[in-house]
C-alpha positions in Angstrom: 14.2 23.6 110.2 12.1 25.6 111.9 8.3 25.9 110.7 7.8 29.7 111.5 9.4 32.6 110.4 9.3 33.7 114.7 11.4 30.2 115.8 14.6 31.8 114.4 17.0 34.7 114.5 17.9 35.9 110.8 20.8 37.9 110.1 17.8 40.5 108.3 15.8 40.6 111.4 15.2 44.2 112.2 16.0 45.1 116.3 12.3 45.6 116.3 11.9 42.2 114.9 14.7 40.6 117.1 13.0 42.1 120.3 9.5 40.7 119.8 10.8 37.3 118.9 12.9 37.4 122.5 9.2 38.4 123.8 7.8 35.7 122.5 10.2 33.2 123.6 9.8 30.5 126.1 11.9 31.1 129.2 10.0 30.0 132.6 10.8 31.7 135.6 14.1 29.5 137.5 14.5 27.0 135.0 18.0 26.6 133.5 17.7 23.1 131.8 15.4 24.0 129.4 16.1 27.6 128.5 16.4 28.8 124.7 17.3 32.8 126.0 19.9 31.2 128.9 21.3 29.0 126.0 21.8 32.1 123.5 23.6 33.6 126.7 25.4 30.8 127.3 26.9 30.0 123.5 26.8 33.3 122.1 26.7 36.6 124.2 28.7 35.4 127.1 31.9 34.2 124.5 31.5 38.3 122.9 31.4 40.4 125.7 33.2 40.1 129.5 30.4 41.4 131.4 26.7 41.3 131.1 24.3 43.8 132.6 20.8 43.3 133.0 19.2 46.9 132.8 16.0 47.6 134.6 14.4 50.0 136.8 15.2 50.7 140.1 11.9 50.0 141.0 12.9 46.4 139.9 16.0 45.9 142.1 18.1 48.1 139.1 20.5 46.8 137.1 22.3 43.4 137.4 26.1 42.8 136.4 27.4 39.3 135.7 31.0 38.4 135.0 30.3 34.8 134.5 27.6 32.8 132.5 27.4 30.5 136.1 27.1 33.5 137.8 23.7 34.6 135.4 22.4 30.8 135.7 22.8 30.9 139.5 20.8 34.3 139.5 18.3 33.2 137.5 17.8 29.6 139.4 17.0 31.8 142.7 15.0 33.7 140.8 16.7 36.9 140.9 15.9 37.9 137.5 12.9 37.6 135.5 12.4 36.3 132.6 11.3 39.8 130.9 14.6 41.3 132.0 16.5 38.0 130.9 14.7 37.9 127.4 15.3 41.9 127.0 19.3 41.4 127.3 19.5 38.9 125.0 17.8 40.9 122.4 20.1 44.0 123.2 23.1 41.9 122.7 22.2 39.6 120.2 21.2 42.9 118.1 24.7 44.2 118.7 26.4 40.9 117.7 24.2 41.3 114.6 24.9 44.9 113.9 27.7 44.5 111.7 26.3 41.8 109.9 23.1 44.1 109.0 25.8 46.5 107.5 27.6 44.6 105.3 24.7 42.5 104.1 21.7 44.8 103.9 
């Protein structure tokens, strides 16, 4: 179990909450073994939804589109996205897998 209140994702977790957890998170820059942010992409927003885009300023290359969890591993091994932009998108979709849940429940 996890010690602090920040090391999980509750189903009562407010977006705000949700997104400064993501921030929080560990996620180095190119690594894909030991990834918590790639894993929730991997096991739970990539199953939900057929394509993924990574939103950022066009300043920052703009916005990404994967079809393919080994397409968003690949991109984020050559370092094509950063970590921020990775951790970001997970929060966005993990708060709309959540959504419903929040609506029933609370």
């Amino acid at each position: 179990m996890a010690s602090s209140k920040d090391n999980f994702i509750s189903v009562d977790d407010t977006e705000e909450e949700i997104y400064r957890k993501f921030k929080k998170a560990f996620c180095k820059m190119g690594d894909v073994e030991e990834n918590p942010i790639l894993a929730l992409f991997r096991y739970h927003i990539f199953p939900r939804y057929e394509t993924i885009v990574i939103e950022r300023p066009e300043k920052f290359g703009g916005n990404l589109v994967y079809n393919s969890y080994s397409e968003m591993e690949s991109g984020f091994a050559e370092e094509k996205v950063h970590p921020m932009d990775l951790k970001n998108s997970a929060a966005k979709y993990i708060n709309e897998i959540l959504d419903p849940v929040r609506k029933v429940l609370l």
